[in-house]
N, C-alpha and C positions, 0 to 999 in steps of 0.2 A: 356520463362524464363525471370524472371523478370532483368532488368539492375543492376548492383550495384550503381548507381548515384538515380536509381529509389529507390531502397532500401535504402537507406541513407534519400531520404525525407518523405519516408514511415514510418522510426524510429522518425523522426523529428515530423513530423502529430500527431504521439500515443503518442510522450510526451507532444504535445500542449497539448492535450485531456486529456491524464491523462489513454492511456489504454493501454494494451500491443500489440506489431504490428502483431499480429496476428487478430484483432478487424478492421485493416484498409487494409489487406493484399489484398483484393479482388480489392482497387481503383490503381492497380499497373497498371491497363489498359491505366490509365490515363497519365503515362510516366512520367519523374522528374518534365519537369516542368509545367503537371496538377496539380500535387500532391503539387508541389510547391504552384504555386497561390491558389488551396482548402486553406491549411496549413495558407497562408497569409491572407483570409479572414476572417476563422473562429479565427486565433489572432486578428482580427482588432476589430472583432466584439465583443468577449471579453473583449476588453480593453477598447471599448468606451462606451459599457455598464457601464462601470464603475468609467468614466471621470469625474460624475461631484464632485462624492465622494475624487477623489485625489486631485480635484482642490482645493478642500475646506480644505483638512488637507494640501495644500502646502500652503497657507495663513497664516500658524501656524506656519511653520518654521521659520522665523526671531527671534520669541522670545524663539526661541530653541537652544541655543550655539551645536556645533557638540559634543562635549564632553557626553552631557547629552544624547542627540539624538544615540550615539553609545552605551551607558550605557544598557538605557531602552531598544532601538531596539530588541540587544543581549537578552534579560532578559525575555521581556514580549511578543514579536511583533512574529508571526510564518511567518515563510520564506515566507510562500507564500502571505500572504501580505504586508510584507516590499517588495515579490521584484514585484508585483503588484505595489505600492505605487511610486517605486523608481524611476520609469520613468519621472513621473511628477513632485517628487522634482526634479531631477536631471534637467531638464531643466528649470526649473524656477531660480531653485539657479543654476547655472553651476560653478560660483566661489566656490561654497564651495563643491561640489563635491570629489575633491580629497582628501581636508584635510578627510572628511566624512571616506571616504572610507581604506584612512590609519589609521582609528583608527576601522575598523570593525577588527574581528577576519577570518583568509583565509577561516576557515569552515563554520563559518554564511554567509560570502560572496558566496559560492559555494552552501551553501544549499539555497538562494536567485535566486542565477543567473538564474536559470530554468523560472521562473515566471514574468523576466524583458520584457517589451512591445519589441519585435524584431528592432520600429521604433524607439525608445529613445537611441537603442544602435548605431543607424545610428547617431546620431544628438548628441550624449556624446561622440563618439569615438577618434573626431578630437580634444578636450580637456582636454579629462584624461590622463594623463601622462602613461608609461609603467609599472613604477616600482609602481603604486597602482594596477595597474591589475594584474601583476606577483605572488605574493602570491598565489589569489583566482583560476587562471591560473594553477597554481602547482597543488593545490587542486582539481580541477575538471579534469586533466590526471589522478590524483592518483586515485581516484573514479571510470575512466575510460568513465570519461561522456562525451563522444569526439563530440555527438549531441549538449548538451549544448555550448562547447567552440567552435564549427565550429561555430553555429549562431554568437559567439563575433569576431571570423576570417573575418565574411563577409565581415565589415565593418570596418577592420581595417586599418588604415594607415600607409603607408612604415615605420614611426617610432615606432610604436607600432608592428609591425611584426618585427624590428630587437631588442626591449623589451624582445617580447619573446622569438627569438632565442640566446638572452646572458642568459636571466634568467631563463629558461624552459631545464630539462637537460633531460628530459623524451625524446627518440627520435622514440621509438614506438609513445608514445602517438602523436606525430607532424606528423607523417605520418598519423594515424589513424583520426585525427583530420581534416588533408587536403584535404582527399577522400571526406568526406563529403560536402567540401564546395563547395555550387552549382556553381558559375558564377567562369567558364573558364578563365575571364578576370583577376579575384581576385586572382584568381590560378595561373596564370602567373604572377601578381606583389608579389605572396609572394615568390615565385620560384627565383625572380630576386632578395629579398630583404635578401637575406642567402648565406654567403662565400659557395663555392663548398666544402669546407672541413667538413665543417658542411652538406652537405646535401649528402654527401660522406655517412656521418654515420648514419644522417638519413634513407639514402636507403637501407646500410646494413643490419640497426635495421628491414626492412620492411620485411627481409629474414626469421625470426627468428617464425614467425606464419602463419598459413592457412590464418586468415583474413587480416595479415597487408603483406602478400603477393599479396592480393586482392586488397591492399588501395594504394599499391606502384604502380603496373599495373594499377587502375582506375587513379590514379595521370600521370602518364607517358600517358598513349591515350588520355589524353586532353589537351596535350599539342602544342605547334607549333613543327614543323617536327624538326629546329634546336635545339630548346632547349630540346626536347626529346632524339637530339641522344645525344646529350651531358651527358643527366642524365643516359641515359643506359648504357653508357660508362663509368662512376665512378659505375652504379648498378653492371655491371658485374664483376668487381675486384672482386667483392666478392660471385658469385656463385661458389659453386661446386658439385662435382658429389650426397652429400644429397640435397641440396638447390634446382639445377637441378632439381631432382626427384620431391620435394616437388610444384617444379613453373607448371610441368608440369600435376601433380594431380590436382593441381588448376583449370588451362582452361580447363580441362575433363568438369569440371561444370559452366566454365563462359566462355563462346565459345566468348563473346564480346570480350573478352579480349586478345584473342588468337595471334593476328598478333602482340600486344607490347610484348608480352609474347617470342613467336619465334624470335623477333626481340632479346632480352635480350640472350636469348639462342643460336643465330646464334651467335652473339658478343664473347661470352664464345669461343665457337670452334673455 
């Protein structure tokens, strides 16, 4: 049975690609982080295919005011090559980045985001302010593209993670969004970067579906043993005898998950 941490980069893979995860389902052999590194090489190779073409239109942007540049973008440019393109401006101008990105529209920005170089989001993250990503952020929970927005989590820093948790009211989407992000490490500074009361209702919210009941438990086992019991202890306020029922249909099918699972449930009793 496949892992849910495996599954999560298995979705991630099919949307590099562009195919549905049933097309990639067979390299689950390979464990999260095979699947991971495949994922990482075939973007790499993608996009440097493609490098010398962005270099040369990012030569062009100086005599572009951003004004003009968000006009046309919007108008004529199809998502998937402005957000091909955007990596390479975005690092060559870093100053004008934000202004840029305050004047795209939340849904040109989300229908972009899927296409951005995974590396440019590593190397723009410590720069862009919160509140230009917050918009597009909204937009891509609402969607429910929680692949797309964990890649922009990966690399976020503690200020852009409490960005999102003032401006992001979606608290499904934050949990659904968490599960996915691979590095355990990442997992823990965003865990650390959210009042408890906020993540009180985040864990709640995680009660409320099969899958974000799946996203709550993969978040809580990859945790450190103190900070887990912590979080099951604000999780459990809020099970009850349907909730219960529903945690326990769950690990019938994801046996990995089983011991944070019972641990949630012993807490209850």
């Amino acid at each position: 049975m496949t892992d849910f941490l495996t599954r999560g980069q298995l979705e991630i893979l099919a949307a590099t690609l562009g195919v549905e995860v049933d097309h990639v389902a067979h390299l689950d052999r390979l464990g999260a982080d095979g699947v991971r590194a495949l994922r990482e090489r075939i973007s790499n190779l993608l996009f440097d295919e493609q490098a010398a073409i962005f270099a040369r239109v990012s030569k062009l942007a100086p005599l572009t005011p951003n004004a003009l540049v968000a006009k046309v973008s919007e108008a004529v440019i199809p998502p998937l090559v402005a957000g091909r393109a955007a990596g390479a401006l975005g690092i060559d101008h870093q100053g004008r980045i934000a202004d840029l990105l305050g004047r795209l529209s939340p849904t040109y920005m989300a229908d972009c985001a899927p296409y951005l170089d995974p590396r440019t989001i590593a190397v723009l993250a410590p720069v862009v302010p919160g509140e230009a990503l917050v918009p597009g952020a909204n937009e891509l929970l609402q969607r429910r593209d929680y692949v797309t927005a964990a890649a922009f989590v990966e690399y976020a820093t503690p200020e852009l993670i409490r960005a999102f948790e003032q401006g992001i009211e979606d608290d499904l989407g934050l949990i659904n969004t968490a599960a996915l992000v691979h590095s355990s490490a990442v997992l823990a500074q965003i865990i650390d970067a959210i009042p408890d009361e906020r993540l009180e209702r985040i864990l709640a919210a995680s009660l409320t579906t099969p899958d974000s009941i799946l996203s709550g438990l993969s978040v809580l086992s990859r945790l450190d043993v103190e900070v887990r019991n912590r979080l099951v202890d604000l999780l459990a306020r809020h099970v009850d005898a349907g909730t219960r029922d529903s945690v326990l249909q769950t690990i019938e099918h994801d046996p990995e998950l089983r011991a944070v699972a019972e641990q949630v449930l012993a807490t209850v009793s």
